[in-house]
TIRO-2110 file (N, C-alpha, C; in Angstrom, 1 decimal):
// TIRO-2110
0.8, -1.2, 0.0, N, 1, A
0.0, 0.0, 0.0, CA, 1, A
0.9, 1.2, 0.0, C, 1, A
0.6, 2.6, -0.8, N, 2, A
1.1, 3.4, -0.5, CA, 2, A
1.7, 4.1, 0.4, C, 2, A
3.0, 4.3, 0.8, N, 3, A
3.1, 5.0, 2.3, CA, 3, A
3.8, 3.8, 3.0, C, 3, A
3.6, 2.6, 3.0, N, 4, A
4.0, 1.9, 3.5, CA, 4, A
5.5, 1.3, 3.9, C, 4, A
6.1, 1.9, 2.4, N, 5, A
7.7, 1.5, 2.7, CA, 5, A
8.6, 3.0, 3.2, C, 5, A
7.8, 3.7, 3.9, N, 6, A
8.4, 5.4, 4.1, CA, 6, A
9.5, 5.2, 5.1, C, 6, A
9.2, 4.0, 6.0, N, 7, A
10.3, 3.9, 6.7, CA, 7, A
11.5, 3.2, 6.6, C, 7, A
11.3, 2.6, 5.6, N, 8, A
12.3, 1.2, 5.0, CA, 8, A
13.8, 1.8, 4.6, C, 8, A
14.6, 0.7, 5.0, N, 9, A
16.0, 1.2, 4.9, CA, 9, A
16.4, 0.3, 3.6, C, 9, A
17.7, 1.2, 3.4, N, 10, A
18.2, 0.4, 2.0, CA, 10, A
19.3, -0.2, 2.1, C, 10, A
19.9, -1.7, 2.9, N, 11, A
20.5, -2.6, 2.6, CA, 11, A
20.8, -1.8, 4.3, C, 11, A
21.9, -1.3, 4.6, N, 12, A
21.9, -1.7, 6.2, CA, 12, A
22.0, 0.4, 6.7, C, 12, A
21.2, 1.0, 5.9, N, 13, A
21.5, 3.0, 5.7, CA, 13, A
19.8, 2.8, 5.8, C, 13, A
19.6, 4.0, 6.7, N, 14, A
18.4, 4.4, 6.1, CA, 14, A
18.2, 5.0, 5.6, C, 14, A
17.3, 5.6, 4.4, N, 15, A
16.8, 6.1, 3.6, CA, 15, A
17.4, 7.3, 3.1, C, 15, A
17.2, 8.0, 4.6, N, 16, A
17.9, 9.6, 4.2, CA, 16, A
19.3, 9.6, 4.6, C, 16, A
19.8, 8.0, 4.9, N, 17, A
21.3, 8.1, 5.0, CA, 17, A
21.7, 7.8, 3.9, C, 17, A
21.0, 7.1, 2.8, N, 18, A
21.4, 6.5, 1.9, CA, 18, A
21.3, 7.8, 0.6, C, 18, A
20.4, 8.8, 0.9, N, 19, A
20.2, 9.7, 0.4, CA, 19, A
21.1, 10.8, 0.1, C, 19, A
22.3, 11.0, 1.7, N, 20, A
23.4, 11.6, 1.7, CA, 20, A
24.6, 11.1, 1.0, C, 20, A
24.6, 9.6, 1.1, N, 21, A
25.6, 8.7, 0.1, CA, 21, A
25.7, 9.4, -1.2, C, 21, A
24.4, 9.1, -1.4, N, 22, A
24.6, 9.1, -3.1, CA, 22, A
25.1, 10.4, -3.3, C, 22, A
24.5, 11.6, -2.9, N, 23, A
24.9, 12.9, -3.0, CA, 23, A
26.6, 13.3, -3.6, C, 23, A
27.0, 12.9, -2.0, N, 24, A
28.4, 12.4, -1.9, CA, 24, A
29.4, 12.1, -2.9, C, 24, A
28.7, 10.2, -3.4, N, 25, A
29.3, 9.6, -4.0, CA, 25, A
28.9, 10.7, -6.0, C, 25, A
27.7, 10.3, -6.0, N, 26, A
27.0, 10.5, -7.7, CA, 26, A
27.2, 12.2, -7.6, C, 26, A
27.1, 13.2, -6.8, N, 27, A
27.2, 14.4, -7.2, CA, 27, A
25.9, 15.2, -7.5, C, 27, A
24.9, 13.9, -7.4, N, 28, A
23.8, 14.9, -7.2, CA, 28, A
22.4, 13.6, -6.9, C, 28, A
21.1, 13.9, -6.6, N, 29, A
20.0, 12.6, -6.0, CA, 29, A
19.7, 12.4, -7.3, C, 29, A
20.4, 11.5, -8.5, N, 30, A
19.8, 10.9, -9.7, CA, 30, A
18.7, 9.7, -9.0, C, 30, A
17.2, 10.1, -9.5, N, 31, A
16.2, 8.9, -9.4, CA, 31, A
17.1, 7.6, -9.8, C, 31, A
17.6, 7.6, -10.7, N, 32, A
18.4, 6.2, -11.1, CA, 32, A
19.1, 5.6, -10.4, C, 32, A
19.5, 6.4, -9.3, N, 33, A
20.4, 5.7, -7.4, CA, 33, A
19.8, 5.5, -6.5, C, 33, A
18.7, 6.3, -6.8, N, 34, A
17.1, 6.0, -5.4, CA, 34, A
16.5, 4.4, -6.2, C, 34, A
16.4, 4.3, -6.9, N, 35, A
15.8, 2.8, -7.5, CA, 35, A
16.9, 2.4, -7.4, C, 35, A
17.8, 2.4, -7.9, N, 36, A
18.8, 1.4, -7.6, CA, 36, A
19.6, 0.6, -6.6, C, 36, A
18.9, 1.6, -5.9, N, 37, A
19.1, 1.3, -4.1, CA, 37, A
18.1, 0.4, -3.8, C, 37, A
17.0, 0.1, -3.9, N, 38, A
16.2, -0.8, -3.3, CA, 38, A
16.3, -1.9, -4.4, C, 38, A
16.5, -1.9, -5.8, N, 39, A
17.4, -3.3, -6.6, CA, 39, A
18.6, -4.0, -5.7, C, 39, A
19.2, -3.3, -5.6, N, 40, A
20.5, -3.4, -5.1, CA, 40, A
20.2, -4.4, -3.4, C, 40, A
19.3, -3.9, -2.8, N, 41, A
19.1, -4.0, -1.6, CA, 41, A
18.1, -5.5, -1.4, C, 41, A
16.6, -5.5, -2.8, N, 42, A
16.0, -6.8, -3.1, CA, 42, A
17.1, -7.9, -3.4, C, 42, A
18.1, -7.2, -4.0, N, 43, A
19.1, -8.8, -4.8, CA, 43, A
20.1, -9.0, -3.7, C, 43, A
20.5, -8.2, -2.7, N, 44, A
20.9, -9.0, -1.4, CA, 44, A
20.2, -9.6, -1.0, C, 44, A
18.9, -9.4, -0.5, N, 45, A
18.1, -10.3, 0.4, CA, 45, A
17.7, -11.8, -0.1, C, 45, A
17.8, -11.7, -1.2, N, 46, A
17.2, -13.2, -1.9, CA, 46, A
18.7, -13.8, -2.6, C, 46, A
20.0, -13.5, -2.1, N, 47, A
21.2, -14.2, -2.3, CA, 47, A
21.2, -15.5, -2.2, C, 47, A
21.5, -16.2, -2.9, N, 48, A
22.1, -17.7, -2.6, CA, 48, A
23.1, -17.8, -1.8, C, 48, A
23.2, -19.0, -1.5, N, 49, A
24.3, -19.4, -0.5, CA, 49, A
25.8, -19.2, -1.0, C, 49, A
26.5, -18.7, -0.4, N, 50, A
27.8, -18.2, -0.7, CA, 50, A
28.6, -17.2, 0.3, C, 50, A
29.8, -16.9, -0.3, N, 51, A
30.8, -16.3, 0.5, CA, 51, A
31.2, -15.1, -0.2, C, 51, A
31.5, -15.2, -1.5, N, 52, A
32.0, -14.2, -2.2, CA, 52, A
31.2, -13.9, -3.4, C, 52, A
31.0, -12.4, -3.6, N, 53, A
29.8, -12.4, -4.6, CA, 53, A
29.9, -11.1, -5.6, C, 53, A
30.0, -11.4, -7.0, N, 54, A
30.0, -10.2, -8.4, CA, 54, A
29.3, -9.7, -8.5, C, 54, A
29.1, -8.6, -9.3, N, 55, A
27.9, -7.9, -10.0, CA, 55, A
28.1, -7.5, -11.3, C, 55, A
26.5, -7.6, -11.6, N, 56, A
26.7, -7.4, -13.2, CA, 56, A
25.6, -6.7, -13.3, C, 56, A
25.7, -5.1, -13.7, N, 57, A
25.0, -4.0, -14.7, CA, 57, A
24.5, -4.2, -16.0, C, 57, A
23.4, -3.9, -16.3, N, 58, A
23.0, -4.3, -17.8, CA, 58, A
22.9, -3.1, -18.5, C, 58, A
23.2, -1.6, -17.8, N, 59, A
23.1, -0.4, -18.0, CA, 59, A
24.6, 0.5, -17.7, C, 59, A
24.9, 1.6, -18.1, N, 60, A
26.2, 2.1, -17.3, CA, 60, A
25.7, 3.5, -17.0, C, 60, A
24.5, 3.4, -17.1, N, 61, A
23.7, 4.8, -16.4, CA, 61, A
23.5, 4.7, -14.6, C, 61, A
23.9, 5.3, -14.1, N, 62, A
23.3, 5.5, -12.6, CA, 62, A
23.7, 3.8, -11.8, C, 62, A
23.1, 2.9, -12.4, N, 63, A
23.0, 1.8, -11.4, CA, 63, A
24.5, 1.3, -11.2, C, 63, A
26.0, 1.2, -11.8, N, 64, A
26.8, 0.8, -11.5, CA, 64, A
27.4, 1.6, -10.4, C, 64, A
26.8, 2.9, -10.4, N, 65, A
27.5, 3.7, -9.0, CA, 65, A
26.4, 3.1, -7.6, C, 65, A
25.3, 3.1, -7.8, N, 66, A
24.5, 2.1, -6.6, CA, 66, A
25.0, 0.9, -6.2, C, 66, A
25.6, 0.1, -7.4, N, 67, A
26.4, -1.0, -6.6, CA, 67, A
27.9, -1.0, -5.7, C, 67, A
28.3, 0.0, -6.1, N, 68, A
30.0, 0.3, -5.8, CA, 68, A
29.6, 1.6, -4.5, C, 68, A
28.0, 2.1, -4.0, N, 69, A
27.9, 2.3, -3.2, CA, 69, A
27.7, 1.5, -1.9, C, 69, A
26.6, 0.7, -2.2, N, 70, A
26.4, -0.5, -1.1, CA, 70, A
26.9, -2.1, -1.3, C, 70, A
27.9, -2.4, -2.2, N, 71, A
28.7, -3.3, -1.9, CA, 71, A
30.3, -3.0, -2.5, C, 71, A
30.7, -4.3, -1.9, N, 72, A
32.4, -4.3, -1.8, CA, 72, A
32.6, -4.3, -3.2, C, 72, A
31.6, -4.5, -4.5, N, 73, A
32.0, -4.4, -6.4, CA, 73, A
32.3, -3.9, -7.0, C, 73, A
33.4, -3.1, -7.2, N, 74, A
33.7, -1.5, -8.1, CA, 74, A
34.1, -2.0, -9.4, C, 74, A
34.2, -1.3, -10.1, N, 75, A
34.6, -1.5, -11.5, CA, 75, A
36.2, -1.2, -11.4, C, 75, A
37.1, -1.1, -10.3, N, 76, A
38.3, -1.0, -10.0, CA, 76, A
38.7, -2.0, -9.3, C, 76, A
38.1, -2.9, -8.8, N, 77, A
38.6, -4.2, -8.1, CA, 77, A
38.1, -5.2, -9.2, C, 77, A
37.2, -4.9, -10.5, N, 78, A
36.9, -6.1, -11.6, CA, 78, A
35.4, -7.2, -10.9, C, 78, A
35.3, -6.8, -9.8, N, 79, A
33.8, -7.1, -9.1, CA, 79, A
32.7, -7.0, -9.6, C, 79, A
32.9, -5.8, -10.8, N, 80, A
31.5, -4.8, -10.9, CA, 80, A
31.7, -5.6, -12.5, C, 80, A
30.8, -6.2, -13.2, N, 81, A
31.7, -5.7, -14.5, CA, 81, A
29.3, -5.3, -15.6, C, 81, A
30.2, -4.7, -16.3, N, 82, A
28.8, -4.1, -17.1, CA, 82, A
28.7, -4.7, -18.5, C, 82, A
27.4, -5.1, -18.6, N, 83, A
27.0, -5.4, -20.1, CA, 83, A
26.0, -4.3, -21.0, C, 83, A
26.1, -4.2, -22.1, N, 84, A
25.8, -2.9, -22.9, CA, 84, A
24.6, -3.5, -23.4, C, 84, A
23.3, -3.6, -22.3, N, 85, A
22.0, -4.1, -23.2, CA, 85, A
21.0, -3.2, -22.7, C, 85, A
21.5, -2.1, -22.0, N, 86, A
20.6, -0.9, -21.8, CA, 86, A
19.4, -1.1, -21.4, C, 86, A
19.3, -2.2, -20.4, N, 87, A
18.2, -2.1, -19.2, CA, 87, A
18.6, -2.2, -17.9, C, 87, A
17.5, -1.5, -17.2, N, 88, A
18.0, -1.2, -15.8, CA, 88, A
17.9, -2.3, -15.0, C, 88, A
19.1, -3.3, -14.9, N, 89, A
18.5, -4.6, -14.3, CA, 89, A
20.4, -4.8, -13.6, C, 89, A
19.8, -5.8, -12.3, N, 90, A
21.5, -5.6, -11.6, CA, 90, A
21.3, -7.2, -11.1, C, 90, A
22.4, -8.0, -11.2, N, 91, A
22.8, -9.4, -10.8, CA, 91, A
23.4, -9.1, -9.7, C, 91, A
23.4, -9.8, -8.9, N, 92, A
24.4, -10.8, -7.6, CA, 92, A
24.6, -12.0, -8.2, C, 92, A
25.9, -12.8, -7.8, N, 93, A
26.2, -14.0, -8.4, CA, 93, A
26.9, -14.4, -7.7, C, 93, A
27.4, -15.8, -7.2, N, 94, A
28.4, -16.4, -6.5, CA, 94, A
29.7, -16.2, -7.3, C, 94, A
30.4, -16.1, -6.8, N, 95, A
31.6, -15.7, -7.8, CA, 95, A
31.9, -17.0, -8.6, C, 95, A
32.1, -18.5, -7.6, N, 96, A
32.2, -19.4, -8.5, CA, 96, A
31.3, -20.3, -8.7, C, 96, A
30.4, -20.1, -8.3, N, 97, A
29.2, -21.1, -9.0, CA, 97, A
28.4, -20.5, -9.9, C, 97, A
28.4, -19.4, -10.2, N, 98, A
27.7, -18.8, -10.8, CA, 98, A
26.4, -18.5, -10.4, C, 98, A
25.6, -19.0, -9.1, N, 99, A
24.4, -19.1, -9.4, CA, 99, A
23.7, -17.3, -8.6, C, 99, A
22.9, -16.7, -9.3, N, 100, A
22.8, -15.5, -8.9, CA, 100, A
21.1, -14.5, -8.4, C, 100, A
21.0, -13.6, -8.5, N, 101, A
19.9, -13.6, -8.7, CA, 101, A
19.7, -11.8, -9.3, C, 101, A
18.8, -12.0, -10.4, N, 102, A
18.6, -10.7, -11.1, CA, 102, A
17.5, -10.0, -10.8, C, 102, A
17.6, -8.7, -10.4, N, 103, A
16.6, -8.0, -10.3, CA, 103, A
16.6, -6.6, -11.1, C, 103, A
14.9, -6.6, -12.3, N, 104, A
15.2, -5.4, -13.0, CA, 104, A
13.9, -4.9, -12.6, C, 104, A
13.5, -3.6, -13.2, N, 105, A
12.8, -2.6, -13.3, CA, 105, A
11.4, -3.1, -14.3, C, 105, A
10.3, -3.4, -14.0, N, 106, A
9.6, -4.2, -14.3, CA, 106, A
8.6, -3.2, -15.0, C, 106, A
8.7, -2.5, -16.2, N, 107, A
7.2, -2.3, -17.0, CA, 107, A
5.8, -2.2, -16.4, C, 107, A
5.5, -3.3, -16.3, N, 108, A
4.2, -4.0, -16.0, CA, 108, A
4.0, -3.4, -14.5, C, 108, A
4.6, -2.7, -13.6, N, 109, A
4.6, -2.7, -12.5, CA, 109, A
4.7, -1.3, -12.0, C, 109, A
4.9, -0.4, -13.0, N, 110, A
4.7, 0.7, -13.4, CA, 110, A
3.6, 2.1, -13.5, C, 110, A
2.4, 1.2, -13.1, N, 111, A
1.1, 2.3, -13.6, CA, 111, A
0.9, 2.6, -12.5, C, 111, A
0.4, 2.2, -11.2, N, 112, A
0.4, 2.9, -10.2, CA, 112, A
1.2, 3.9, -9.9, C, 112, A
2.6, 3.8, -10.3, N, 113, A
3.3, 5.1, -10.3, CA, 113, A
3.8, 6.0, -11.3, C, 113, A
2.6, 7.0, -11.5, N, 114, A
3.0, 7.4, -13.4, CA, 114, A
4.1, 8.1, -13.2, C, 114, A
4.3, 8.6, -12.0, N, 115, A
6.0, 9.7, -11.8, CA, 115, A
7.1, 8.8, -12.5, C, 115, A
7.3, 7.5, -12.0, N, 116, A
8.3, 7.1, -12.3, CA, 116, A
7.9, 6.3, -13.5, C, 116, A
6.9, 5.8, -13.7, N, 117, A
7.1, 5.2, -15.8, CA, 117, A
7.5, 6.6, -16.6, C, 117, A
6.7, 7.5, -16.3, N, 118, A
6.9, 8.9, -16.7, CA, 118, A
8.8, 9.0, -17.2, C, 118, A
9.6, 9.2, -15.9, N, 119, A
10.9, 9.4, -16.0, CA, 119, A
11.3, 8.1, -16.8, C, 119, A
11.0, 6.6, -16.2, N, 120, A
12.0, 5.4, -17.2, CA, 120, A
11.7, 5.2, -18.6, C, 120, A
10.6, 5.4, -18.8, N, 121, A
10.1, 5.4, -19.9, CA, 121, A
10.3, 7.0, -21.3, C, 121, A
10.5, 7.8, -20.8, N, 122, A
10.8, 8.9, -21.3, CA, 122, A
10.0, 9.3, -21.6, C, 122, A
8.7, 9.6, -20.9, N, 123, A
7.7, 10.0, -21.7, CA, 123, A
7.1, 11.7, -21.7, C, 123, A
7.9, 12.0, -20.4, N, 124, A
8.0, 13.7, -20.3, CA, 124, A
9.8, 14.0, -20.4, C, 124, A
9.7, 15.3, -20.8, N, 125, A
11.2, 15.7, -20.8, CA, 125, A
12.1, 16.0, -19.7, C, 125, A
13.2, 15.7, -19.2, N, 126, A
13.5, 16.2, -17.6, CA, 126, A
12.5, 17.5, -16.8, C, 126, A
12.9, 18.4, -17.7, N, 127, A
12.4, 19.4, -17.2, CA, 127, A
11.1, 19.6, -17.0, C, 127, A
10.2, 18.9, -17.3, N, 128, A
8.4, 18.8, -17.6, CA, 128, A
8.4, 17.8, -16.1, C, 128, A
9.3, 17.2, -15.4, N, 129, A
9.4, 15.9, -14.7, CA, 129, A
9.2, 17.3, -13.2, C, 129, A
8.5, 16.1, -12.6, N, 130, A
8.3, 17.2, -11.0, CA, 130, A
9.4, 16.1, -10.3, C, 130, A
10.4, 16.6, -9.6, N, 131, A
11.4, 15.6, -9.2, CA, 131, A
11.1, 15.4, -7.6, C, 131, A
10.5, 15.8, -6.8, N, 132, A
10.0, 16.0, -5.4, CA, 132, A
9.0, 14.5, -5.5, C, 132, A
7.9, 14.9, -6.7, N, 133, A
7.0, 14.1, -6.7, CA, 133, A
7.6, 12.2, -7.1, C, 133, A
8.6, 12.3, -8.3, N, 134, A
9.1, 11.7, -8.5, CA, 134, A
10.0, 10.7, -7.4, C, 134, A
10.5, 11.3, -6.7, N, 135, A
11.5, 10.6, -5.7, CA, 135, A
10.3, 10.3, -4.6, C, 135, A
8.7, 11.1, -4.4, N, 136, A
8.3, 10.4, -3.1, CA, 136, A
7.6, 9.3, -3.8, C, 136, A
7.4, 8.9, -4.8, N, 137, A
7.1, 7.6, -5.6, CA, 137, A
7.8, 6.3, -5.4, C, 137, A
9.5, 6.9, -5.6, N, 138, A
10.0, 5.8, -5.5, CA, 138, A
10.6, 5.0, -4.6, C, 138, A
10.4, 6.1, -3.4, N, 139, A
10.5, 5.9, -2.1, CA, 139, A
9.2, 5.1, -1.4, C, 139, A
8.1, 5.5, -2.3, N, 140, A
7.2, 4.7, -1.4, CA, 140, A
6.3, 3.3, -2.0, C, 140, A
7.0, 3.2, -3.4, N, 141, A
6.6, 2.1, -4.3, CA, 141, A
8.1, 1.1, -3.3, C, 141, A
9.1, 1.5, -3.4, N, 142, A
9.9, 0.6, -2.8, CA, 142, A
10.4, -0.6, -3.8, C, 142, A
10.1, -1.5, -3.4, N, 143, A
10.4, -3.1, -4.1, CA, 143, A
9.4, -3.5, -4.9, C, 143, A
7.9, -3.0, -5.0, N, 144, A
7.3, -3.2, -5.9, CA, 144, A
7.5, -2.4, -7.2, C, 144, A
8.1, -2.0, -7.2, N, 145, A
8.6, -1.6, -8.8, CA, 145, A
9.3, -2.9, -9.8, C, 145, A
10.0, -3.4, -8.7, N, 146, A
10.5, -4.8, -9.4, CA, 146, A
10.4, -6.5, -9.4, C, 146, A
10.9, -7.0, -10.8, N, 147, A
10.5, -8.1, -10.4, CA, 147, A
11.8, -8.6, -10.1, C, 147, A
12.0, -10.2, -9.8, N, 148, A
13.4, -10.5, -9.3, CA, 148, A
13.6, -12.8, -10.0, C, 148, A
14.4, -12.6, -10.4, N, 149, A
14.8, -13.9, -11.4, CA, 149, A
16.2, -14.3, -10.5, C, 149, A
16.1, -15.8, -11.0, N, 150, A
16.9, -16.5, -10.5, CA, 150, A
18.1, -17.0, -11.7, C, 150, A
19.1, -16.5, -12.0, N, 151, A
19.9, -16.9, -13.1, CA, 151, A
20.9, -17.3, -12.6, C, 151, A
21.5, -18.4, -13.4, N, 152, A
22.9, -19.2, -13.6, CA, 152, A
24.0, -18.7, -14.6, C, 152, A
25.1, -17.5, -14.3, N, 153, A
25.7, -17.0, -14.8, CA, 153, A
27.0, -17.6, -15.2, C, 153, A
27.7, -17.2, -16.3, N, 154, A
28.6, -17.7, -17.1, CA, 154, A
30.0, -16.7, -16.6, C, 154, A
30.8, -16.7, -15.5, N, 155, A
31.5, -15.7, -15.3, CA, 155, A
32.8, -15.3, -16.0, C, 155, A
33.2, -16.0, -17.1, N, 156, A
34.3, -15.3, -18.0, CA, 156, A
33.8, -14.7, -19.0, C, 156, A
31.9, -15.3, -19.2, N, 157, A
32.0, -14.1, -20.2, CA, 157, A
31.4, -12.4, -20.4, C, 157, A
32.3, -12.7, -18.6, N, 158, A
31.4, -11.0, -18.1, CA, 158, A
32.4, -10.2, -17.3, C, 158, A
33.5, -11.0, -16.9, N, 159, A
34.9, -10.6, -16.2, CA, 159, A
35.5, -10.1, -16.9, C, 159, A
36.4, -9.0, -16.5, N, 160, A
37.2, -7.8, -17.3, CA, 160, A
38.2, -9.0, -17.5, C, 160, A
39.2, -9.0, -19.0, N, 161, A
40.1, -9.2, -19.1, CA, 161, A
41.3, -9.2, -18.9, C, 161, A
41.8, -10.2, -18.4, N, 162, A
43.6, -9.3, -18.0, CA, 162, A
44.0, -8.5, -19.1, C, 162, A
45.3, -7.8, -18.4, N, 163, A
46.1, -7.0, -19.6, CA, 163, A
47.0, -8.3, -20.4, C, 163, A
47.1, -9.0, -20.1, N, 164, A
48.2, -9.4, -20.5, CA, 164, A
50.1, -8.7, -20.7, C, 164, A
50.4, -9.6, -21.6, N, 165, A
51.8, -8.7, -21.8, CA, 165, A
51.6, -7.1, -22.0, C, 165, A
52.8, -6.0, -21.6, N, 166, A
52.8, -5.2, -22.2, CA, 166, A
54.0, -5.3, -23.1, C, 166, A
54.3, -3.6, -23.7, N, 167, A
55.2, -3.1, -24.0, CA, 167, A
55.2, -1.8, -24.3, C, 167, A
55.9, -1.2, -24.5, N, 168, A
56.3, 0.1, -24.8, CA, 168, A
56.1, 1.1, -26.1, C, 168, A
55.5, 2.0, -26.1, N, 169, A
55.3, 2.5, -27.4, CA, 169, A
56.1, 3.0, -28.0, C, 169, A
56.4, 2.7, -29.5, N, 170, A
57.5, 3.8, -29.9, CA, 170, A
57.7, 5.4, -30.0, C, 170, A
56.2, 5.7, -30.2, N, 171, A
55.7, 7.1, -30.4, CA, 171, A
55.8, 7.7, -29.0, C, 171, A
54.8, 7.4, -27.9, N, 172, A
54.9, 8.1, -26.6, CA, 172, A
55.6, 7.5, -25.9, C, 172, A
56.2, 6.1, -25.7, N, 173, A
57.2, 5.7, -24.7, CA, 173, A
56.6, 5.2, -23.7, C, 173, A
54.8, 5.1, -23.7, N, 174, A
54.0, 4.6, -22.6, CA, 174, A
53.8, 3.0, -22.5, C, 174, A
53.6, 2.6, -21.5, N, 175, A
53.7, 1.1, -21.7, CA, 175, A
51.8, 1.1, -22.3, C, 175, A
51.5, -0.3, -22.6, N, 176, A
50.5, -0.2, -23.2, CA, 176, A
50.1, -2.2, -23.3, C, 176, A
49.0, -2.3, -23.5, N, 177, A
48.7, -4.1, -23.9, CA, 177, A
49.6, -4.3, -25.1, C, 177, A
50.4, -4.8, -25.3, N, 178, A
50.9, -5.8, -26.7, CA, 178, A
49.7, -6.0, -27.3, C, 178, A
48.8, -6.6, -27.2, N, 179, A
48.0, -7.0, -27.8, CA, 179, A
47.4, -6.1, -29.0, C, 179, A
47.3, -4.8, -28.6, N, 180, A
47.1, -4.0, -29.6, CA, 180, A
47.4, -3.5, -31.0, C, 180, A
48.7, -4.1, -30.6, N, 181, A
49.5, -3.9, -32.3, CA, 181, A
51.3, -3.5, -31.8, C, 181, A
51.2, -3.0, -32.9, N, 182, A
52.8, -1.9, -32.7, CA, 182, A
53.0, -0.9, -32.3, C, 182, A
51.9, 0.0, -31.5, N, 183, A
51.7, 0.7, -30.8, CA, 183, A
50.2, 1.1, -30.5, C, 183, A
50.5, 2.0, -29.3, N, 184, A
49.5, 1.8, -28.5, CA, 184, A
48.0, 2.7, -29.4, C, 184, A
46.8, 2.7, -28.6, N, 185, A
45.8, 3.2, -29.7, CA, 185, A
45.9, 4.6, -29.5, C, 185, A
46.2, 5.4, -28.7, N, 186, A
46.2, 6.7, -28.8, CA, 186, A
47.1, 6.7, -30.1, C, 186, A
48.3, 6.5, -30.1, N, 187, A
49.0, 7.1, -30.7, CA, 187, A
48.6, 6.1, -32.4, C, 187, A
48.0, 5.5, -32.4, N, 188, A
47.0, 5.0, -33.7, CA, 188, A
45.6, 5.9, -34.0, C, 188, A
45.6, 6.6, -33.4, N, 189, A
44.8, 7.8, -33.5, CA, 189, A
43.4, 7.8, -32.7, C, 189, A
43.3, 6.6, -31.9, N, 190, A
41.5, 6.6, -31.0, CA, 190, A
42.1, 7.3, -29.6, C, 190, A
42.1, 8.4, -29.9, N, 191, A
42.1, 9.3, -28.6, CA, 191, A
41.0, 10.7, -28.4, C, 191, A
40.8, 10.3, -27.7, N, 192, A
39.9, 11.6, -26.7, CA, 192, A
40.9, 13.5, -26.7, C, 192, A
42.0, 13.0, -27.4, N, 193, A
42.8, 14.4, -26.6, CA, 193, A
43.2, 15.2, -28.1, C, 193, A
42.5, 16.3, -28.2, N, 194, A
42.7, 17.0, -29.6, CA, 194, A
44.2, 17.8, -29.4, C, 194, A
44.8, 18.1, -27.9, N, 195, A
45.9, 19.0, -28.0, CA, 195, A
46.5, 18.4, -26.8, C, 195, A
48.0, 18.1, -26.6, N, 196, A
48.7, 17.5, -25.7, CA, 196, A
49.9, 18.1, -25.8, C, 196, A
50.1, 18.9, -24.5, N, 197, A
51.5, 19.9, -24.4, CA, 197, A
51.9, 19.2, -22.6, C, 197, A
53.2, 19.2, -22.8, N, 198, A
54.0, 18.5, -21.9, CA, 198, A
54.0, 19.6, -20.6, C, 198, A
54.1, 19.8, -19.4, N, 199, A
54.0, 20.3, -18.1, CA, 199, A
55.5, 20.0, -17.8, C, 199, A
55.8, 21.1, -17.7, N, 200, A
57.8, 20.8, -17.0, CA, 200, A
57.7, 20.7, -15.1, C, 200, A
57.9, 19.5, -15.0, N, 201, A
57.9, 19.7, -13.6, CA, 201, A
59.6, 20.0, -12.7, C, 201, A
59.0, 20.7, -11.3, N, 202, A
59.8, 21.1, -10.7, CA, 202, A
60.2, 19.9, -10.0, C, 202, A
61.8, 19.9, -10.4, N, 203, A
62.7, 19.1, -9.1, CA, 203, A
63.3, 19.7, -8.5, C, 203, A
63.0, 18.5, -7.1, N, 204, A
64.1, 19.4, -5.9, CA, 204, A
65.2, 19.2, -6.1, C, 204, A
65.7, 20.3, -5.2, N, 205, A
67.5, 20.3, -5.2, CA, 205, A
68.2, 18.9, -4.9, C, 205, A
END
């Protein structure tokens, strides 16, 4: 019933602690970390038996910073890893059994709360979006926004890759994957950086 999950905490924070987290951490309250938080929080509770446990993003919007808020999985320890199928949906998995459990953002589950089909669905523009109204939706829809699946995951083919060998570039002198070729891809031209001027640093005496 409406109102009903107003007091509910999200994984072991409550609500308006978890609300300072994200701030914190994301830079600002994206709806996409307030849901993500009670995903994050359903796919603990219905864990399989285990010790050590992955995650896997189906989105790289909002929800991989909800997981690398309330668990030990960052995309810097190789914990966290993301697949590019652009739904808001988050796994838990045993690390080696694979066996896990998925929880996404459910459609069908959606009309009682037109604030939030509204924002997932895209059906008003940010700005047309009342965000007050929106966040006390999804604060009080809770876990019924989603549904929650039981899957048997394949974990190499979701685990970041080693680097393997390196080596050295001829052009910038940076180390880099071998694998790449005969040099590294910046200097093969896939770089982000239109102007690169060198900074002379000061040594001490």
């Amino acid at each position: 019933m409406p109102g009903e999950n107003a007091s509910m905490n999200i994984c072991t924070y409550s609500f308006e602690e978890y609300l300072h987290l994200v701030k914190s951490f994301h830079g600002h309250l994206a709806p996409g970390l307030i849901v993500g938080g009670f995903m994050v929080d359903l796919a603990m509770k219905h864990l399989p038996e285990g010790e050590f446990f992955d995650a896997i993003c189906e989105t790289n919007v909002c929800l991989p910073d909800t997981v690398q808020i309330l668990t030990p999985c960052t995309i810097g320890n190789g914990w966290l890893s993301i697949v590019p199928f652009g739904k808001f949906a988050v796994t838990l998995y045993e690390k080696y059994s694979g066996k896990g459990v998925r929880v996404y953002l459910d459609t069908e589950k959606l009309d009682a709360w037109p604030a939030v089909r509204d924002w997932y669905l895209k059906k008003k523009k940010k700005s047309e979006q009342n965000t007050d109204v929106l966040l006390a939706q999804i604060k009080e829809a809770g876990p019924c926004l989603f549904s929650i699946q039981h899957v048997q995951v394949e974990p190499e083919k979701v685990r970041r890759k080693k680097m393997g060998p390196v080596d050295v570039c001829p052009t910038c002198c940076e180390a880099y994957p071998k694998r790449d070729g005969d040099k590294c891809q910046s200097c093969r031209g896939d770089t982000p950086y239109t102007d690169v001027t060198a900074v002379v640093m000061k040594t001490k005496n």
